[in-house]
N, C-alpha and C positions, 0 to 999 in steps of 0.2 A: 770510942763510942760513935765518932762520923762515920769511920769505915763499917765498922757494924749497920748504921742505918744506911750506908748506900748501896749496902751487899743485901740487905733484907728488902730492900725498893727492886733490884736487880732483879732476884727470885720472883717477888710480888710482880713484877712487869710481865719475867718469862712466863711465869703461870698462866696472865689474861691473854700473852699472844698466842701462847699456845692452845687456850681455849677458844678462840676468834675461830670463826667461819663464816666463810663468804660462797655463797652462792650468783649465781648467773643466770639469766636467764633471758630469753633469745625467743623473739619475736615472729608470728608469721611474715608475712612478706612478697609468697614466690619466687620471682628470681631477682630480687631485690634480697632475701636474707643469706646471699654469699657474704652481705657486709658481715655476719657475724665472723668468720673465719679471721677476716680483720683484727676485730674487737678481743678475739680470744689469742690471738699471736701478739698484740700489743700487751693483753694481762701477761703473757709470759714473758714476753722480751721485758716487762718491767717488774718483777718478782711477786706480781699478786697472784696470794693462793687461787686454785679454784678448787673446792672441795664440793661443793654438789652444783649440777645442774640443769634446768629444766626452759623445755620451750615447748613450739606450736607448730604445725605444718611446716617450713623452712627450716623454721626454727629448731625441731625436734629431729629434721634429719644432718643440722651441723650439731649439735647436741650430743644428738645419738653418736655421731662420730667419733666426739673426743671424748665422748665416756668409754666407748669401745677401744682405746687406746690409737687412734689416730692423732697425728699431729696435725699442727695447724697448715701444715709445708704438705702433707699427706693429703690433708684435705681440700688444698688448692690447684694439688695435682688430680685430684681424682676427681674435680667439678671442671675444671679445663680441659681434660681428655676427652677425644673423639668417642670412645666408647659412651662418654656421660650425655654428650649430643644425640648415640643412636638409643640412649636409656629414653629421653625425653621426647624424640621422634614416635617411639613406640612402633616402629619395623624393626621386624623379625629377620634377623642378621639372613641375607639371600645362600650363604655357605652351608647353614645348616637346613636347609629343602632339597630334599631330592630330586634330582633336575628328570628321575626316570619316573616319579610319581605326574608329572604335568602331561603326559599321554602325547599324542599325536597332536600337531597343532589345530584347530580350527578357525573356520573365519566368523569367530563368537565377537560380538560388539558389545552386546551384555549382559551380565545374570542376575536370575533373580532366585533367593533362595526362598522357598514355601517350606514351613515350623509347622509342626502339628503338633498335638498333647493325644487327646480326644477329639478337641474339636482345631479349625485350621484359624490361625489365630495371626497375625499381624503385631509384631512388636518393634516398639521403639529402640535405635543404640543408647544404651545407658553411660556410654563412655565416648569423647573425642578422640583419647590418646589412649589406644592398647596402652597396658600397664603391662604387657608378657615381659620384655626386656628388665623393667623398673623390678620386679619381682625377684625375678632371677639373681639380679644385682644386689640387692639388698639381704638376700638370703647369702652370697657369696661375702657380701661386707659385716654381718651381724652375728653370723650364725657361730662364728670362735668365739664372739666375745658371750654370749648370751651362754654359750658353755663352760665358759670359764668362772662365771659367774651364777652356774648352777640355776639360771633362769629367774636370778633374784636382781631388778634393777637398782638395789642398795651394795650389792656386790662386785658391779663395775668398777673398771678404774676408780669412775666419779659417780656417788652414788643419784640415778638420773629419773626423772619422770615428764612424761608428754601426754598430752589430753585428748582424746577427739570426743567427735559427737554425737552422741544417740539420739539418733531422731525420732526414736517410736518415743521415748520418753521424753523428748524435749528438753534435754540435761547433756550437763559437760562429762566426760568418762574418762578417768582418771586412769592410764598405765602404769602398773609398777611393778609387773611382773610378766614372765611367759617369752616366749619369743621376742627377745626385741626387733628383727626388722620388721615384724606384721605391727608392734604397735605404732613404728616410726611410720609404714606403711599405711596404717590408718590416719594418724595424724594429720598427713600430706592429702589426704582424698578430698581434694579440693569437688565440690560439686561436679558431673556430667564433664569433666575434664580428664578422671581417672574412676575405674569403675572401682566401688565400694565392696568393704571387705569384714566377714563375720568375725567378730571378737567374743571371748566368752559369751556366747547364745546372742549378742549383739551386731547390727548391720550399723559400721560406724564411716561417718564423713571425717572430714578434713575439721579438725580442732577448733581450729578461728573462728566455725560455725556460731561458737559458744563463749569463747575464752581466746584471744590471740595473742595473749601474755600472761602465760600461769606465773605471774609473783607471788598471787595466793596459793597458787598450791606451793608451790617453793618453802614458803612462809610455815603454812601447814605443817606440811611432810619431814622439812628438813629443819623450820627453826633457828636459822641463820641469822650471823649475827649483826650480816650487811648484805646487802642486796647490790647486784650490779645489772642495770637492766641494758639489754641491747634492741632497738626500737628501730625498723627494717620497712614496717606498715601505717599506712592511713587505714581512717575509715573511708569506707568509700563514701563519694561522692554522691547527689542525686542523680536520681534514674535517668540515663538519656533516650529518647522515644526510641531512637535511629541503634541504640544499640541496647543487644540482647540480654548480652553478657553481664553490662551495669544492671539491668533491672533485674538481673537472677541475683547477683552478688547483694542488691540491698532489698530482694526479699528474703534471702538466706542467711546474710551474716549478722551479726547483732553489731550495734556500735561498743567498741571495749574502751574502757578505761584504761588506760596504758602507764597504772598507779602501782607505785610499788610498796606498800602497805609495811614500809619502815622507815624508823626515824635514821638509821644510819643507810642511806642509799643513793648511788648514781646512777643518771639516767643517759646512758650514749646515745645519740640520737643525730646519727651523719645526714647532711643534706642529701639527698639522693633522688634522680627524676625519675618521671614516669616510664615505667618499661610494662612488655604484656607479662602476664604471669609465669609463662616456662619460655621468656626471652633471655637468653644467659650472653648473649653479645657483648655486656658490659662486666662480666664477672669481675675480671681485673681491675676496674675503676670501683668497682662497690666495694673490692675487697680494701682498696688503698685507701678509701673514705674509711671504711668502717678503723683501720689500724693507726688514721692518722687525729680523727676524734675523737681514741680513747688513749691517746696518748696527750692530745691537748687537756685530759680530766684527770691523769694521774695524780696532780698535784692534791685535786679536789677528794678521790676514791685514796690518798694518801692520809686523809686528814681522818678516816675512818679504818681502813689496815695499816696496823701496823706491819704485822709479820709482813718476812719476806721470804718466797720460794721461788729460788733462783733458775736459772732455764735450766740449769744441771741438775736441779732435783726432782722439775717438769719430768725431764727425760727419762731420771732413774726410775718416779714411779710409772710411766709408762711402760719402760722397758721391763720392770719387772712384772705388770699385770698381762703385756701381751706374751710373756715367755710361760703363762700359765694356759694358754690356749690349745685346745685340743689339734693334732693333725688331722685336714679336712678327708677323713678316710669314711667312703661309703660303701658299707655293705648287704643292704637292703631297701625296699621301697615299699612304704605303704599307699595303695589307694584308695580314696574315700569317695561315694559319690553316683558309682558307678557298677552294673551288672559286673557279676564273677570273671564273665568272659572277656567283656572288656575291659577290665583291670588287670587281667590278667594279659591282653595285647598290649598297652600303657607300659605296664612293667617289661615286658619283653621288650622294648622299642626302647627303653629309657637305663636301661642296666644289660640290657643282652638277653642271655639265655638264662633264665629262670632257673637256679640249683636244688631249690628247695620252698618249700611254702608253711606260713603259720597263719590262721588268719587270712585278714588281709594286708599281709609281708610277704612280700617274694625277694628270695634273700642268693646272694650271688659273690663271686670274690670281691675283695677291696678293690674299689675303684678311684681314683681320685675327682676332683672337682671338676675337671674338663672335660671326662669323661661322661660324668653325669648329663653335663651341662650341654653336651651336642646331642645326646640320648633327646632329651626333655624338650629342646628344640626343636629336632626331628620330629616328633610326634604331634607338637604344635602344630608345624607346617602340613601336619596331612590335614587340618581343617576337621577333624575328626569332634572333638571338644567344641563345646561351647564356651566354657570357659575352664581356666586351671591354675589353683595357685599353690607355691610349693613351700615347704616347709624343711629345717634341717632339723633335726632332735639328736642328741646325743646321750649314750649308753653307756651307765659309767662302768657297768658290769668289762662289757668287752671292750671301750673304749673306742667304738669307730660310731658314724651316725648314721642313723635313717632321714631316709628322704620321704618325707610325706606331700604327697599330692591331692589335693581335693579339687575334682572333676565336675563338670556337669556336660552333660551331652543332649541333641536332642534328634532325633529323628527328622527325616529332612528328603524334599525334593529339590532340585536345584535345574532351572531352564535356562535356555540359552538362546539370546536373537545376534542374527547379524548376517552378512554377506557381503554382497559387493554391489555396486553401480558404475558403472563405465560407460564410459563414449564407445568403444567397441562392444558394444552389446553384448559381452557378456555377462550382465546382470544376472545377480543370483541370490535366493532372498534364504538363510540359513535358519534352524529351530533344532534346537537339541534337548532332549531331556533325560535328566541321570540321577539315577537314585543309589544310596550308599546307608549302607547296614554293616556292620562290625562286632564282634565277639573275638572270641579267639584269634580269629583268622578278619580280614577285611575284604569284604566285597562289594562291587559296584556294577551297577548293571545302567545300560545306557543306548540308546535311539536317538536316531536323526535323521536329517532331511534337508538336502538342496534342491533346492526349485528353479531353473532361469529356461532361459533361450541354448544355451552353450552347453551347460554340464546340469545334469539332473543326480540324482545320488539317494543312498539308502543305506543306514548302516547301523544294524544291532549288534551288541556285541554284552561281553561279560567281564569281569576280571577278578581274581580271587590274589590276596595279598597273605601273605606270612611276615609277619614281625621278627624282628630279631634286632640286634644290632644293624645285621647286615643281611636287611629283608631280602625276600625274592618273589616273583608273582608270576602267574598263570592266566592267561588271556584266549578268546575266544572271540572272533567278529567273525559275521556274515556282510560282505559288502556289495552293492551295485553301484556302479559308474554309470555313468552314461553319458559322453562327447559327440558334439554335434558342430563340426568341423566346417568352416565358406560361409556358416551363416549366424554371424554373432553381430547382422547391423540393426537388431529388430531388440524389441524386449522380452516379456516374458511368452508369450503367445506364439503356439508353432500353425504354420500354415502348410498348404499342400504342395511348397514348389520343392522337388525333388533333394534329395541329400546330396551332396559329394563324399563328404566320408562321414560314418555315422559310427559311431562303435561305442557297445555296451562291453559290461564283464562282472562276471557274476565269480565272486571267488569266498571261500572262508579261509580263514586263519586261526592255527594254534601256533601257541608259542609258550616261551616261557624266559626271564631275563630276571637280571640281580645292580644291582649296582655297580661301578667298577668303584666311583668315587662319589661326592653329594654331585657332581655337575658329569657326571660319564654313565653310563649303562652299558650293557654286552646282553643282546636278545639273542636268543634262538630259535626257530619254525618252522612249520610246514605249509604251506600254502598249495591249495588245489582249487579250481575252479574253473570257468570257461570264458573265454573272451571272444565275442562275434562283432563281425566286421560288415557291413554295406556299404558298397561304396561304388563309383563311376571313374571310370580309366581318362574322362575326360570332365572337364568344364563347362563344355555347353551341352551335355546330358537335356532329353525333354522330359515333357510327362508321359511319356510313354514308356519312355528306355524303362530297363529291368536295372536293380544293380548288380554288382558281384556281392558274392557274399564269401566269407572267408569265417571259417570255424577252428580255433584253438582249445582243444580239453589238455591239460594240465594238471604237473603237479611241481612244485618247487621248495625242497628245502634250504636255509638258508642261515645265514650267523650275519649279525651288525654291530657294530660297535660306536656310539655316539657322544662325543663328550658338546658341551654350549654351554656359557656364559652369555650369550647373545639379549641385549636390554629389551627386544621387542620380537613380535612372531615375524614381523618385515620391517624393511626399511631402516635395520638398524643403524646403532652408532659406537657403540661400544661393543666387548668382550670379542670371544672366537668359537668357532663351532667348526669340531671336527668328525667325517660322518667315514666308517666305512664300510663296506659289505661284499657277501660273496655268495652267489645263488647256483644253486645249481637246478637249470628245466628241461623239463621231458614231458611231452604231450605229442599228441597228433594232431594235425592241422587237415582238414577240410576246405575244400575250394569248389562254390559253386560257380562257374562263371554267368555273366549277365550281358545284355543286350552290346555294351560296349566292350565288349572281349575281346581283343586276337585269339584268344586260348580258349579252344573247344574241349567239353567233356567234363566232367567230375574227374577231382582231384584227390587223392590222401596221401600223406608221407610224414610219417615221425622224425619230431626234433628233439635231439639231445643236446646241451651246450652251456655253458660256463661264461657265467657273467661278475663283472667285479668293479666297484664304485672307490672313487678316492674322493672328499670332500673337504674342501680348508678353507675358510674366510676366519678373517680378524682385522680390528679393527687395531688400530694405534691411535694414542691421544698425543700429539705433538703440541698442541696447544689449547687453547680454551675455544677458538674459534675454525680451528682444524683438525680433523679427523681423518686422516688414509686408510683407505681400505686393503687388504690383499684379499684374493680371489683365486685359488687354484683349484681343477677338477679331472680325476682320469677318470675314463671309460675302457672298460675291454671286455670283451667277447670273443666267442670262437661262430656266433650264430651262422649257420647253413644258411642260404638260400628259401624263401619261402616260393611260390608259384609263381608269383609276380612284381614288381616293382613295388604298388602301395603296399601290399598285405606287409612287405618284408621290412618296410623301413616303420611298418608299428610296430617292431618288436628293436628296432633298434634302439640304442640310447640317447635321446633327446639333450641338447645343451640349453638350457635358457634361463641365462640369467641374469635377465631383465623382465621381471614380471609380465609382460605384456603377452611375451612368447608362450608363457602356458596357455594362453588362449589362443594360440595360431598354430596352424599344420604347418612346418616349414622342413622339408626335407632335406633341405642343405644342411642344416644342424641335425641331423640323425644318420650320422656316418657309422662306417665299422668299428668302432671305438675314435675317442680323442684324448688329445690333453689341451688344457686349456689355461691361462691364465689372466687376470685382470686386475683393474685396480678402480677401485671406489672412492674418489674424493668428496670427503661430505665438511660443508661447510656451513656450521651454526651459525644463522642466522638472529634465532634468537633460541630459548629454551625448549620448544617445541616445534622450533621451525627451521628445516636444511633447504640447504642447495644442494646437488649430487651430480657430480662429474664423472662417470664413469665408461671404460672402454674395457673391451675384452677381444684377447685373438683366441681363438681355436685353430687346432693342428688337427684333423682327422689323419687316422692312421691309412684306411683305403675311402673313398668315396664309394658311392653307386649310384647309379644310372641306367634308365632302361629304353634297350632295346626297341627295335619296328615292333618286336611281338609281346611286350611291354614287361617283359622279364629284367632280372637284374645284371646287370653290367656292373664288374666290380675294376676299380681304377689300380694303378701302382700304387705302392707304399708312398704314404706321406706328399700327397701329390698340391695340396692348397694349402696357404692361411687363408684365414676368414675372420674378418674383423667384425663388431657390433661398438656401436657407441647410444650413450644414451644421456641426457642430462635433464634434472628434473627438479620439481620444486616439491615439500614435502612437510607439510604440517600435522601435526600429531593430534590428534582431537578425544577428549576422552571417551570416546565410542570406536575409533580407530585412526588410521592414516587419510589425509587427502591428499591426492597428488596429481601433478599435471607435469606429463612427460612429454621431450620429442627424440625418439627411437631414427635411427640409423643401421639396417643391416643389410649386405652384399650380397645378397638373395636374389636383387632385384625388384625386391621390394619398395614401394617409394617412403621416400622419411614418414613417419606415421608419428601422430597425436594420440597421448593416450591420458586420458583421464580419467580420476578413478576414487571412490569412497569406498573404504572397507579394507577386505584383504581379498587376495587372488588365492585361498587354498583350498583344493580339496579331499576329499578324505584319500588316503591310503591309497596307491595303486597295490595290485597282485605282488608283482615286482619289477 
């Protein structure tokens, strides 16, 4: 009769354990609620079930996690990793931007984009931290489970629900279905920190807004038999005058009651300081509070589970819900949002070449996830979008998913100021303006203008882009130069005291190039145009002297080859840029001579001749506080002889690489070809601020030198080095570079000062 009653008590036990459920439920926070990852590796390590679980911003994306069949070990490796730093940065990984879409460089200090609809309008950023990365991620981490689980959030692992907030209605919104990363992604939308996101016809925030501890929904939804609450947030504080942040946060969030609306329940609640909201620096300290407080409560969360599910059966049902997960196979993309034409270039850029079309699906072979994921990237990076958030869907028909994208775009002018200021006057004041339209195909059409003492300039141009995986595009410029050589000590204002060397050039350009890699290109063109020369055989020229004049009409086709990682347009300090090219020109040259002539009579005679560039700088990081530079450059040519000494050494190839020299005629460095090498010591000083040590020898292959009758004299092979040194101070300002150099070169030149705001570039020569 005893064994009977202690066998029917046994039964009577198993049956209440096995009806017991306990839910969880995980608190906002920011980057205070990695404590949950803690809290839920401690229920494991010590065999409490978790069968459903719900939270709030933080809260909802460690939630979201282990319902999706992450572990706790899973979970603390993927909020640790470096990729989860550039999710929270919200830059757009620099690998996936085409280094051939950034154009030609300019010396732009800054832009401004002008929005139109109808009328021209002025709008606010609705967001601090691009969410492009955050999006991506989360469609990558949710989108097997949300499949597996047939889009049903009671079908998870753990059957899961998170809240955010509708603010046209002023009410909490409950997820418990559809996509899970976009409702974990609503959840988290913390105010003007990550921009907001449409839910079923709804524009929802960050949860906490309303609720930053659904125990009532918990309670609600799942009717649990115990509550474990995990407690990561305060309310905030009173407003501080001096900061903004506090006064958004306590006119936006409600104060929560942080009650768990059951009589069997614990409340973990680790001591934890103050951190800013997306500061992850103490992740590992939060996560070892949260796992070492919920193991000091086991005894107490013991007095209401019984049951016990051991970390081996944690793992079985994990492993058995993630082994029901689709493979990430995509073969198609919808886009929402956006004209035909341009959806139709989105999809091109984002899956390749388009196979077929339904709708709006453009449908292609299976691709897998990495593939997608530089596609999607890429097209970001062209700036194209306004905004774009991506979705996965899966097909139970064919079994692979679509990629849903929903776009907006807006029509758009974008200007551009900047230039330079320097101690050598060659002051230059930059404006560019470019306007970009896209359908099918993308194009961009764009004007500018340099204004100084030194180089004046003009350049319209066009450019027609194809999409693809592996775009290629089509370009059109009209360019004039203009160099104005002896007299760069003045500012903007030209006066009437004679030229020494003056030269304009008027050339257009077709081309046409492709990518080699995200950071290489390979162009090819034609260039034709005319280059005219003024100039005086001597220095002390009066007002009277005539100059010479020297006329080149041309034509030059040509192939380049470009790879850069380079972190700035100058003055870098990181990556390497390597440039090559090969031209080949044919033109006739004109020679009026002028009052300072030896050479009497009008001149013509045709040049044909073969030119070829080698370009190599990188940078090495040996240290935090040092930086080496290498610097190597060939030169070669076969160029003939022009009439006379100046005319011929402006077609030779120029060495100077020390910014200073693009503003100075120095004919020692425009030999018959060279090679050269150098080296760049830069020394951070601080994070925007170097020291720079640098020295370069050059090798010319022949020199020249002219004559009583001021023709060219060509020297033996390899007849000098020629050294330059330069050391400089170099602060990076977010408008451009300042810098104060003192230059050294064996010209005979004396050491020269050169100081200088902006950048030293200008557009495009001929070749």
């Amino acid at each position: 009769m005893k064994k009977s009653i202690l066998l029917l008590c046994f039964y009577i036990g198993l049956f209440t354990a096995q009806a017991q459920k306990v839910a969880v439920v995980l608190s906002g926070g920011g980057a205070k609620g990695v404590t949950h990852i803690g809290v839920l590796k401690a229920l494991e390590d010590n065999g409490i079930p978790i069968d459903y679980i719900a939270g709030t911003s933080m809260g909802a994306i460690i939630g979201g996690l282990y319902a999706s069949g992450y572990s706790p070990d899973d979970m603390k490796q993927i909020i640790t990793s470096d990729e989860f730093s550039k999710w929270i940065s919200g830059k757009l990984d620099e690998k996936y931007t085409y280094f051939f879409r950034q154009g030609q460089p300019n010396p732009s200090w800054l832009s401004f984009k002008f929005k139109y609809d109808s009328t021209l309008q002025t709008q606010l950023p609705t967001n601090i931290v691009s969410p492009v990365r955050m999006d991506f991620a989360f469609l990558e981490l949710f989108s097997q489970a949300s499949a597996a689980a047939d889009y049903n959030f009671d079908k998870l692992m753990v059957p899961y629900r998170c809240v955010a907030a509708d603010v046209q209605n002023n009410q909490t919104h409950i997820l418990r279905k559809g996509d899970l990363g976009s409702a974990i992604r609503a959840s988290m939308t913390f105010p003007f920190y990550f921009k907001p996101i449409r839910l079923d016809g709804k524009l929802l925030f960050d949860g906490g807004m309303y609720n930053n501890f659904p125990s009532d929904v918990a309670l609600e939804d799942f009717n649990p038999d115990i509550i474990i609450g995990s407690k990561a947030a305060k309310n905030y504080k009173p407003p501080d005058e001096d900061n903004v942040i506090s006064q958004l946060a306590t006119m936006l969030m409600e104060q929560t009651k942080y009650d768990l609306y059951c009589d069997a329940s614990v409340l973990v609640e680790p001591n934890l300081k103050y951190v800013n909201l997306i500061d992850f620096s103490n992740t590992q300290a939060f996560i070892d509070s949260g796992y070492v407080a919920t193991v000091r409560l086991i005894p107490e969360i013991r007095k209401y589970v019984v049951t016990n599910t051991s970390k081996a059966m944690h793992d079985s049902i994990r492993m058995k819900f993630n082994a029901q997960k689709p493979e990430l196979k995509i073969n198609n993309v919808e886009v929402d949002g956006l004209q035909q034409g341009q959806a139709n270039y989105v999809a091109n850029v984002i899956i390749g070449q388009v196979s077929s079309k339904k709708g709006n699906s453009y449908y292609t072979k299976d691709l897998n996830i990495d593939e997608v994921k530089s596609g999607y990237f890429t097209v970001l990076g062209e700036e194209k979008l306004k905004s774009a958030y991506p979705t996965l869907w899966f097909d139970t028909i064919s079994h692979k998913y679509k990629l849903k994208v929903t776009a907006k775009y807006e029509k758009g002018l974008t200007a551009n100021f900047g230039g330079s200021l320097s101690s050598g006057g060659s002051n230059e004041i930059f404006l560019q303006l470019q306007y970009s339209h896209w359908r099918k195909v993308a194009t961009k059409a764009k004007v500018n203008g340099s204004f100084g003492r030194f180089y004046n300039s003009v350049l319209v141009g066009g450019r027609i882009e194809i999409p693809s995986r592996k775009p290629k595009y089509f370009e059109t410029e009209y360019t004039f130069n203009q160099f104005n050589y002896f007299r760069t000590k003045s500012f903007f204002f030209i006066d009437d005291t004679p030229l020494f060397l003056y030269e304009n050039n008027h050339h257009i350009r077709l081309d046409m190039g492709f990518p080699l890699t995200y950071k290489g290109k390979i162009e090819a063109g034609l260039t034709f145009g005319v280059n005219h020369a003024n100039y005086f055989q001597t220095n002390t020229a009066t007002q009277d002297d005539v100059a010479d004049q020297t006329t080149f009409s041309f034509y030059s086709p040509y192939i380049e080859v470009e790879f850069s990682t380079l972190n700035r347009k100058q003055y870098s300090n990181e990556g390497y840029r390597l440039f090559a090219s090969a031209h080949f020109v044919s033109g006739l040259e004109k020679h009026v001579p002028g009052t300072t002539s030896e050479l009497q009579g009008n001149y013509s005679n045709y040049h044909n001749y073969v030119s070829a560039k080698f370009v190599f700088d990188k940078y090495f990081r040996v240290s935090k506080l040092y930086r080496p530079g290498l610097s190597v450059e060939f030169q070669a040519n076969n160029i003939e002889n022009f009439r006379n000494y100046t005319s011929t050494t402006l077609y030779m190839p120029a060495y100077s690489p020390i910014y200073e020299m693009l503003t100075i005629y120095q004919p020692l460095y425009r030999p018959l070809g060279f090679t050269a090498i150098g080296m760049r010591n830069v020394f951070a000083i601080g994070k925007k601020f170097d020291f720079r040590l640098e020295g370069f020898v050059m090798a010319p292959f022949r020199e020249i030198s002219s004559n009583e009758m001021q023709q060219v004299v060509r020297s033996d092979y390899f007849p000098n080095l020629h050294t330059l040194f330069s050391t400089s101070f170099v602060y990076i300002t977010p408008i451009g570079p300042i810098s104060t150099s003192v230059n050294w070169y064996d010209d005979g030149t004396p050491v020269s000062f050169f100081i200088n705001l902006g950048f030293v570039i200008f557009n495009r020569p001929a070749f």
